[in-house]
C-alpha positions in Angstrom: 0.0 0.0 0.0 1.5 3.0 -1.1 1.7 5.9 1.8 1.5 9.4 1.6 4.9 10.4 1.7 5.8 8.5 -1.2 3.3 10.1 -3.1 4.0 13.4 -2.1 7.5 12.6 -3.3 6.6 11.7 -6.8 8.1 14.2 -9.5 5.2 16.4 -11.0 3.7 15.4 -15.2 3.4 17.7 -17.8 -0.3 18.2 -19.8 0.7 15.7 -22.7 1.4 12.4 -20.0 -1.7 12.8 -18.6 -3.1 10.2 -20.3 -0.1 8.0 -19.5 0.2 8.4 -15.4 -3.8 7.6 -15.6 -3.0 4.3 -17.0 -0.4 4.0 -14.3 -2.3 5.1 -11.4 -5.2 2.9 -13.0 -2.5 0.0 -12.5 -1.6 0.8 -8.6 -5.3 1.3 -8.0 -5.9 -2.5 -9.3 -3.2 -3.9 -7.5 -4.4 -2.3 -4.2 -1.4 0.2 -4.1 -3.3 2.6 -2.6 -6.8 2.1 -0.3 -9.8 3.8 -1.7 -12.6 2.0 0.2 -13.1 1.9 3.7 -16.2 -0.2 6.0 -19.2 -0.8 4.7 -20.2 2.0 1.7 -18.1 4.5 2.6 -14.8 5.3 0.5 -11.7 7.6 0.2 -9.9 9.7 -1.7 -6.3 8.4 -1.3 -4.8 11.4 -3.5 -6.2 14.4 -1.1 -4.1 13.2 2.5 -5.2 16.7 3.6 -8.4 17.2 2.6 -10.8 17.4 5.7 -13.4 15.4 4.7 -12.2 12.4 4.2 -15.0 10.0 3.9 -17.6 9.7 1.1 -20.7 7.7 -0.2 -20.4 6.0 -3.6 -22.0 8.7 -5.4 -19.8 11.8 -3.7 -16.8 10.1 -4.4 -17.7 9.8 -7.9 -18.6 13.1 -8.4 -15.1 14.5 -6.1 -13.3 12.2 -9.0 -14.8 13.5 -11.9 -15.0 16.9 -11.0 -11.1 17.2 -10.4 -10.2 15.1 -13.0 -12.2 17.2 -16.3 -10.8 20.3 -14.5 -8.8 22.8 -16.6 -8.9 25.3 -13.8 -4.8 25.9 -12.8 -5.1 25.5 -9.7 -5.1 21.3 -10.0 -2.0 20.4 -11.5 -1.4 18.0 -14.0 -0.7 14.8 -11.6 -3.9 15.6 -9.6 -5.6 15.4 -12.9 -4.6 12.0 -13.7 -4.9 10.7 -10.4 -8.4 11.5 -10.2 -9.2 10.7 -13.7 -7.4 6.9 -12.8 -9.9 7.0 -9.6 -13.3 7.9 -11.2 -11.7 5.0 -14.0 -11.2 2.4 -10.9 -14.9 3.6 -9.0 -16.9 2.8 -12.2 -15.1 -0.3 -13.4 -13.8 -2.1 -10.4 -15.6 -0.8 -7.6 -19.3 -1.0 -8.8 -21.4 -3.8 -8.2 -23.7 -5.3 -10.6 -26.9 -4.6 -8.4 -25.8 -0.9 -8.0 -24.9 -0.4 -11.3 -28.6 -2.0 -11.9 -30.1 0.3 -8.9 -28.7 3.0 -11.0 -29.8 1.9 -14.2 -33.8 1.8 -13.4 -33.5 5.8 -12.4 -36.6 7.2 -14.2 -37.6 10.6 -14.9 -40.5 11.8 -12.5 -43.9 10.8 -14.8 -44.5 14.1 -16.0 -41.3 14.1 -18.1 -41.6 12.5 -21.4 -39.0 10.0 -21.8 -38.9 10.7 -25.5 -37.5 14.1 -24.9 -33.8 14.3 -25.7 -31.8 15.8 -23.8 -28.1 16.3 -25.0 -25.4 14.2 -23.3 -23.2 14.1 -21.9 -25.8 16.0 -19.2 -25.6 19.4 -19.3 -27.4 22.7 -18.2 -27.3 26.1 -19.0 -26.8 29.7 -17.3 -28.0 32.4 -18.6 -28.1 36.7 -17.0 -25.0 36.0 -15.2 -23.9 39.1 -13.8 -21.0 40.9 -15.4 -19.1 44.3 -15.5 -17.4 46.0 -17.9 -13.2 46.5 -17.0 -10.3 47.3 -19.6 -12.5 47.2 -22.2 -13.9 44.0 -22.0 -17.1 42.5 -20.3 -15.5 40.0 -17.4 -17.6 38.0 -15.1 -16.6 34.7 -12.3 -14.4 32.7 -13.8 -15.1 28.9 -14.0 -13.6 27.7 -10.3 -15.8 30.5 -9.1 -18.9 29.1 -11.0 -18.2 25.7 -9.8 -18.3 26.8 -6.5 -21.5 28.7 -6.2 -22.7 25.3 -8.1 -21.0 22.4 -5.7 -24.8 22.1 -4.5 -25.4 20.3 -7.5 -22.0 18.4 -8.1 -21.5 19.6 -11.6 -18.1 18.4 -13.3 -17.4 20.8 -15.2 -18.4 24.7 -15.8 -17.7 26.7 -19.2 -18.1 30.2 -19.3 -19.4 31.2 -22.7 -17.2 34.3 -24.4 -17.0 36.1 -27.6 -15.2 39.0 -28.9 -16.9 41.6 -26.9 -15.8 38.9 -23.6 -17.9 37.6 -20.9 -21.9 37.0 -22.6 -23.4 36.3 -19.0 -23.9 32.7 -20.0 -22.4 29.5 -19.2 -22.5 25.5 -19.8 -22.9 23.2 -16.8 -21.5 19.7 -17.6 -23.0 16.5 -14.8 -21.4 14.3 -16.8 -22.5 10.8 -18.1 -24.1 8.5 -15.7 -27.7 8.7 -14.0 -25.8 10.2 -10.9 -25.1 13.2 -13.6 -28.7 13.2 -14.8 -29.8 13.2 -10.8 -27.7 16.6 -10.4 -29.1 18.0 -13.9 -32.4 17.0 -12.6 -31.9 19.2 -9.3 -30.3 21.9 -11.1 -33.5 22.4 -13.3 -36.0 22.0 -10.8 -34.0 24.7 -8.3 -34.5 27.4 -10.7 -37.9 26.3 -11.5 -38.9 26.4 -8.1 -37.8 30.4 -8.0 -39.4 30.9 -11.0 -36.3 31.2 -13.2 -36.6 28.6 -15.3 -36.2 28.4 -19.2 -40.2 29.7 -19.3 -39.5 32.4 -16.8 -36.4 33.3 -19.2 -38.7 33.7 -22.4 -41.0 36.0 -20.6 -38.7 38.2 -18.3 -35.9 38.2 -20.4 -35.9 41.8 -21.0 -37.0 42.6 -17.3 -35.2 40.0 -15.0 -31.9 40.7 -13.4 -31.8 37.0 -11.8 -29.8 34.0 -12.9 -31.8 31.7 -14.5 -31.0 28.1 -15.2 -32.3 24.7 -17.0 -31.3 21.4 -18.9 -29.8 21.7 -22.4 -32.4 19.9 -24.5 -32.9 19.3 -28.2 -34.3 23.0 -28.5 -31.1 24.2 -27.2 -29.1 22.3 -29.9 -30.6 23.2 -32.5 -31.3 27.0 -31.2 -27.9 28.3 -33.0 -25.7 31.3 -31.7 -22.9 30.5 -29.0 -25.2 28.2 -26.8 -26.3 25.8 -29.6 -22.6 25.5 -31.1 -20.8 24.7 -27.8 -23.7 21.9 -27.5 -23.2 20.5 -30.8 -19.3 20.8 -30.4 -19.1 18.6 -27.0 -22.1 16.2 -26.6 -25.2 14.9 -28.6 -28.8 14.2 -28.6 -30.2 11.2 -26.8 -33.3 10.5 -24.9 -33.9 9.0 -21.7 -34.8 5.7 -23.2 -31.7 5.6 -25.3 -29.5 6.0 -22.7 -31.1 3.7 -20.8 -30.9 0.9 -23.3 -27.4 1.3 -23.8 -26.7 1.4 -20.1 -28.9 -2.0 -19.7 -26.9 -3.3 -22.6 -23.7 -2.1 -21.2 -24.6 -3.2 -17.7 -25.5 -6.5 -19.0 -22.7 -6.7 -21.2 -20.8 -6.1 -18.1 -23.1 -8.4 -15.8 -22.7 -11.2 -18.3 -18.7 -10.5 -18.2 -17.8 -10.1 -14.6 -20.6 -13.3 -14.4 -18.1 -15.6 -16.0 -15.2 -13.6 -14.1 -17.2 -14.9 -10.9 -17.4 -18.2 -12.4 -14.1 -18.7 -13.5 -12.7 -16.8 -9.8 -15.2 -19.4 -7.9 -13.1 -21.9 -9.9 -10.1 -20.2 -9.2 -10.9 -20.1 -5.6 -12.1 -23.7 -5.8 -8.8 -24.8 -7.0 -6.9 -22.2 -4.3 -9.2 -23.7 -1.5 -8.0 -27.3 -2.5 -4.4 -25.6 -3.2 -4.9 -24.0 0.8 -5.9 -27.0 2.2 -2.8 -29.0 0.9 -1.1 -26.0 1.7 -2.2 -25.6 4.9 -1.7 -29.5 6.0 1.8 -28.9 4.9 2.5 -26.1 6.4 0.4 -27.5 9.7 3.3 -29.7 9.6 6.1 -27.6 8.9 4.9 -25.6 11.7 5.1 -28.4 13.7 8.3 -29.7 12.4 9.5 -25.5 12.9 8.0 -25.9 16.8 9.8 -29.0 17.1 13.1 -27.0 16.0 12.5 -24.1 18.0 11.5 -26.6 21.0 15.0 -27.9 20.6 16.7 -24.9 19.8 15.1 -23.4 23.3 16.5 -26.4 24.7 19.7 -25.8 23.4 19.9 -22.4 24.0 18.9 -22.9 27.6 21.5 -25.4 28.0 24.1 -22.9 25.9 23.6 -20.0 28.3 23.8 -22.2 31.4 27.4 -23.3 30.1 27.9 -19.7 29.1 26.9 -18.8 32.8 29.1 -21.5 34.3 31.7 -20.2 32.5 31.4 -16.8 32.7 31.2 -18.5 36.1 34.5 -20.1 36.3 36.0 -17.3 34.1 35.4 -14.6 37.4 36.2 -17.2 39.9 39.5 -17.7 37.9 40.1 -13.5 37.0 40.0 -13.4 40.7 41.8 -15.7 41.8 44.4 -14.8 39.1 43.6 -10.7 40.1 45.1 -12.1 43.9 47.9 -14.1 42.8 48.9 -11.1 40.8 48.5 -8.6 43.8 50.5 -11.1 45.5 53.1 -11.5 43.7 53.1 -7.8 43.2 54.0 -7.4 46.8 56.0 -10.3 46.6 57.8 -8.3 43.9 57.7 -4.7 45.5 59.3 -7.0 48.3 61.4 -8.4 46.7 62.6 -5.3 44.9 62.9 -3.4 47.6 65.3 -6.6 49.1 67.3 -5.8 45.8 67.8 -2.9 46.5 69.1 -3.0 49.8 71.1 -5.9 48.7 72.3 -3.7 45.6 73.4 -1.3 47.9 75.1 -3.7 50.6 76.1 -5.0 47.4 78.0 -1.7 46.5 79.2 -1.5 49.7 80.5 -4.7 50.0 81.9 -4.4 46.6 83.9 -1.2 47.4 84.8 -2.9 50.7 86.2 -5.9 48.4 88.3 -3.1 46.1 89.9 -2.1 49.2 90.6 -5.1 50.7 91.9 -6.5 47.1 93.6 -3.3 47.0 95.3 -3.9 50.6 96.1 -7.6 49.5 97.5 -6.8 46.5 99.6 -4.3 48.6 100.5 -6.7 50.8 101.1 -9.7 48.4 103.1 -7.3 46.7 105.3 -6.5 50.0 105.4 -10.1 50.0 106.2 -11.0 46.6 109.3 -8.2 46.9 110.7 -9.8 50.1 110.4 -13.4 48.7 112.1 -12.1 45.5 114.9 -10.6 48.2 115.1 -13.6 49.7 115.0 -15.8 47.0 118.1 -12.6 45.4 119.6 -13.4 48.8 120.0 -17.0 48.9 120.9 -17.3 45.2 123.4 -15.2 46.3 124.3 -17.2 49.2 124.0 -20.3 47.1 126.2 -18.8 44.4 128.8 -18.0 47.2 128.7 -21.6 48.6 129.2 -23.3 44.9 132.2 -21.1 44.4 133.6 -22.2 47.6 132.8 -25.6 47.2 134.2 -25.5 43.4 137.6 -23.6 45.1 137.7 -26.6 47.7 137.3 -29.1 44.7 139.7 -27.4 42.7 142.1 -27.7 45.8 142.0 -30.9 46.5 142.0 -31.9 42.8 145.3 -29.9 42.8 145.9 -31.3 45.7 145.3 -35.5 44.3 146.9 -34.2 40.9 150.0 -33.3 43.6 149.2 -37.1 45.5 149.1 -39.1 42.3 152.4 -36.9 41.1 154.2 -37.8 44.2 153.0 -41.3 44.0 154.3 -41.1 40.1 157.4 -39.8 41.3 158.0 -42.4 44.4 157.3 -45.6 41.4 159.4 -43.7 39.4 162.2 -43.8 42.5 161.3 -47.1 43.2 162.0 -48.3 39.8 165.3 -47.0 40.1 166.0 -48.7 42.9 164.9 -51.7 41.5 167.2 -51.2 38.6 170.2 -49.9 40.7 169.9 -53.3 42.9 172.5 -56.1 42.5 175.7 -53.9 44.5 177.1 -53.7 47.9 174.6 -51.2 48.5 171.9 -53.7 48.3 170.8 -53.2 52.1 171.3 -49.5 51.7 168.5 -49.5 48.2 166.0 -52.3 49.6 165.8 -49.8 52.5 165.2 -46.7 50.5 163.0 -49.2 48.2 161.0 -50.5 51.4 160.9 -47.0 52.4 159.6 -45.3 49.5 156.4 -48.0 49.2 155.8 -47.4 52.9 155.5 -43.6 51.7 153.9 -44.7 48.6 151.6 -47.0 50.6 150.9 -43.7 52.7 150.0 -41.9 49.7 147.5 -44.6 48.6 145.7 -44.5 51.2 145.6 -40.6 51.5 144.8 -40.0 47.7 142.1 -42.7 48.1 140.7 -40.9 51.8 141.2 -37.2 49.2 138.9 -40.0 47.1 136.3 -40.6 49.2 135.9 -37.0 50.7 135.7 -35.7 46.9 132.7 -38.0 45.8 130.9 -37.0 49.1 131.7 -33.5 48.6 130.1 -34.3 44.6 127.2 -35.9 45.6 126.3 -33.6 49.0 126.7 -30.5 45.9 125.1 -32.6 43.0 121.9 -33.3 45.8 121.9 -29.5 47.4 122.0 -28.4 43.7 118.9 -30.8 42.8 117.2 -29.0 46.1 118.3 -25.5 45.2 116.8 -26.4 41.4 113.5 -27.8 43.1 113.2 -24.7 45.4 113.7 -22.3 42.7 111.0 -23.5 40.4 108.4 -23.9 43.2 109.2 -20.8 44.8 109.0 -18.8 41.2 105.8 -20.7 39.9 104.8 -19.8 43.5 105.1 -16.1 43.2 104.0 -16.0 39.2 100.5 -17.5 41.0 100.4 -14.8 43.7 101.7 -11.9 41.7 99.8 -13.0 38.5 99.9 -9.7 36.2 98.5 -7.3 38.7 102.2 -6.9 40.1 104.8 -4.7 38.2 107.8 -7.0 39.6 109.7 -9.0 37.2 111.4 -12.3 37.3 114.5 -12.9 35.7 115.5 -16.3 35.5 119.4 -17.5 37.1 121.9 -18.9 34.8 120.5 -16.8 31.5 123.9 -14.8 30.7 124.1 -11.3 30.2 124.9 -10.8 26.2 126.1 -7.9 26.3 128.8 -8.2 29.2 129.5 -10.9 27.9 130.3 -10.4 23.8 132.4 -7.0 25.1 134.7 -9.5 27.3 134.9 -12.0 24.5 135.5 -9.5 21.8 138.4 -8.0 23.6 140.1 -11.1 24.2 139.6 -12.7 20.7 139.1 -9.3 18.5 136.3 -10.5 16.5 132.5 -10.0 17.0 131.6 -13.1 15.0 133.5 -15.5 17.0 132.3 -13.2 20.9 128.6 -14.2 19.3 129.4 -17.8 18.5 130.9 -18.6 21.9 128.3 -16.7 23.5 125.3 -18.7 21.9 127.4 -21.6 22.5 127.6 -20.6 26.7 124.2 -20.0 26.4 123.1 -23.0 25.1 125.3 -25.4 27.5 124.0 -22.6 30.6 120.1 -24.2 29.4 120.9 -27.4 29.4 119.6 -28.8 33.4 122.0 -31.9 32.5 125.1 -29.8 32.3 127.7 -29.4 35.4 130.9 -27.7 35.1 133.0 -30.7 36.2 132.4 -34.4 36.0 133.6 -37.6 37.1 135.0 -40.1 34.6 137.0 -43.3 35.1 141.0 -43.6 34.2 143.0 -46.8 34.8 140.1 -48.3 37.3 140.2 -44.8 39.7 137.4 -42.6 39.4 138.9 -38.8 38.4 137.7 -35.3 38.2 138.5 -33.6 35.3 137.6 -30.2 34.3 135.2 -30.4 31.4 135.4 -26.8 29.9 137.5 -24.1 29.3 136.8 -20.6 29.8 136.3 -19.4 25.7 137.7 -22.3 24.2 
């Protein structure tokens, strides 16, 4: 159903598609686009929303249609034309019943009209003495709207003033239209001026004399009477009687009875087939609606069920945001703890740390005290080491000089002795095997104090050999002992014994031998024998079954 607003909306026609939108509106008015009739026999005018009366009898709404729609007075625009042109279409065709259109058929003149009279038709009436004035040169009078409403009494359709060169003649067509409702209205008009006594008669005789309006039905005489009035008749209607327009309404209404009979027939059939088409219908969808209650039963059912789990678990989900919520606030002031114990730990921390630097800094003070007197003592008993070797290699030497000296004298008394031997055989016999026996008593002597000078020697050896093994041990513990205290933190240095000064050495070498090349040879050889942990300055080798020390090197050789 189509509403107000949306008509109101509806761009505005032009003259020319009139005829068009009245086929259109027609159209919307069939398919029930817009409501024309309300309860019982009372209708509506769905184009005029703000019109105050809005409910009419068959016959007024009729008239209200056809009135608007065959007006050519500005004031109803184009689209109002064609609505109500489409609406007088859809009250005549669709609207009216057979037995109304038959109530309206049997309408009869009153008896003293002679049906034979024609009348012309469509119904129409005539004005005549309408009062008018001259102005700008030209005789005006009311204009057609103006006519039409002194005239709504009578429901005309239509008014035309009649006009000629001079302008308003006072006189005037009234149209009624075509139906009996028409010839009703026509019927009124003429007997209203006929009852004031200015009637067509009344006319003929005060024509001259009257100064009222007088009014009747246009009639054959009128047709055929000529001048303005007789041409405007014979330009928009004709001549038919009563009778004729009665048989063509019967024949059209029967036409039309006979038609919308078989429509009835064949919409019973319709609605036979649509009642048997409901029915099955209607079982299935008795059905379906079962079927859909079923669904919905279960859907309930599982929507019930769906927002108990969603409760229980909205449920759960709170029970668990709050436990979680005082976990968290616990272990937030487990952390604000905590951080707080950081901190004072970071700052013991710091203190301890600086505490540490300074006591590291006091130990390394004090191992370095440490590390210099060990490295004293360990210069000081080198030193008194060194000492002690040379006196014990000064005591060897002696008392290899002073076996070299034994083993000489010994030499020396075989020597004698073998003289002797050789001098034997005189009369000094006694006087040599004396000497003889005297010299191996001394030799004998000698003996045993070369091999006592023996025995003291190869303790001596072994006693140095040992305490230089110990002094060896001593120095590498006590110097892997101080490179593990003093690490690199201490600016003390560690030079290693035996390693022999290069330079000194190459200057004394160069001046005894006058070459550089040989000072650098025999220093690199020193050097390397000085390395060597297997390397003594004397040694003990075997001559002639005694054990004898010889010197093993040379100074430079």
């Amino acid at each position: 159903m189509a509403n107000t607003s949306d008509y109101e909306e509806e761009s505005e026609i032009s003259e020319s598609e009139i005829e068009e939108s009245v086929e259109k509106f027609y159209s919307q008015l069939q398919s029930n686009q817009y409501k024309v009739k309300r309860s019982g026999k009372t209708f509506r005018c769905p184009f005029c929303p703000g019109k105050k009366k809005q409910s009419y009898e068959y016959k007024e709404i009729v008239q209200h249609a056809t009135g608007i729609g065959s007006s050519s007075s500005s004031r109803h625009k184009p689209k109002s034309k064609a609505e109500h042109q489409a609406l007088s279409k859809y009250l005549k065709n669709d609207l009216a019943d057979p037995a109304s259109l038959l109530q309206v058929a049997i309408i009869r003149p009153s008896p003293q009209r002679n049906n034979e009279e024609k009348y012309v038709w469509p119904w129409m009436g005539i004005l005549v003495n309408l009062p008018v004035w001259f102005q700008d040169g030209r005789f005006v009078g009311d204009n057609r709207d103006e006519l039409i409403l002194k005239l709504s009494e009578f429901n005309p359709s239509d008014v035309h003033p009649l006009g000629d060169h001079k302008g308003h003649t006072g006189k005037c067509i009234v149209e009624f239209g075509t139906d009996w409702i028409g010839f009703r209205n026509a019927m009124s008009f003429v007997k209203h001026f006929q009852s004031r006594g200015v009637g067509r008669l009344d006319w003929g005789k005060n024509k001259q004399t009257s100064e009222e309006m007088h009014g009747w039905v246009a009639t054959e005489l009128d047709f055929n009477s000529g001048g303005i009035i007789g041409g405007f008749l014979k330009q928009h209607g004709v001549l038919k009687s009563v009778n004729d327009v009665m048989l063509e309404e019967s024949k059209r209404i029967g036409s039309r009875v006979t038609d919308m009979t078989m429509q009835i027939e064949a919409k019973n059939k319709d609605l036979h087939e649509m009642q048997y088409k409901y029915h099955a219908k209607a079982f299935s969808l008795e059905r379906i609606m079962e079927d859909n209650e079923r669904i919905v039963q279960s859907f309930n059912e599982d929507r019930r069920r769906l927002e108990e789990d969603v409760i229980r678990h909205q449920r759960y989900v709170l029970e668990q945001n709050e436990k979680m919520r005082k976990e968290l606030e616990y272990n937030r002031r487990q952390l604000e703890a905590s951080d707080k114990q950081i901190n004072m730990e970071s700052s013991q921390y710091e203190i301890n740390k600086q505490e540490l630097q300074n006591q590291r800094q006091k130990n390394a003070e004090i191992e370095q005290k440490k590390a210099d007197e060990e490295v004293l003592k360990l210069i000081e008993q080198q030193k008194r080491e060194k000492e002690e070797n040379l006196k014990r290699i000064v005591q060897l030497q002696k008392e290899l000089d002073a076996k070299q000296q034994v083993e000489l004298e010994i030499e020396k008394l075989k020597g004698q002795i073998e003289v002797m031997h050789h001098m034997g055989g005189g009369k000094d016999d006694s006087t040599v095997k004396e000497k003889i026996e005297k010299l191996k008593e001394e030799l004998k002597d000698k003996m045993e104090e070369m091999e006592v000078s023996e025995d003291l020697y190869r303790g001596l050896v072994a006693k140095e050999r040992i305490a230089n093994d110990e002094v060896q041990e001593a120095r590498k513990e006590l110097i892997q002992g101080l490179e593990n205290m003093l690490g690199g933190r201490s600016s003390i240095r560690l030079k290693r014994m035996g390693e022999l000064d290069s330079k000194v050495f190459k200057e004394i070498a160069q001046a005894r031998n006058g070459n550089d090349l040989e000072a650098t040879l025999a220093w690199s050889k020193w050097q390397k024998e000085v390395q060597d942990s297997n390397w003594h300055p004397f040694k003990i080798v075997g001559q002639k079954g005694r054990e004898e020390v010889i010197r093993s090197i040379r100074f430079l050789d």
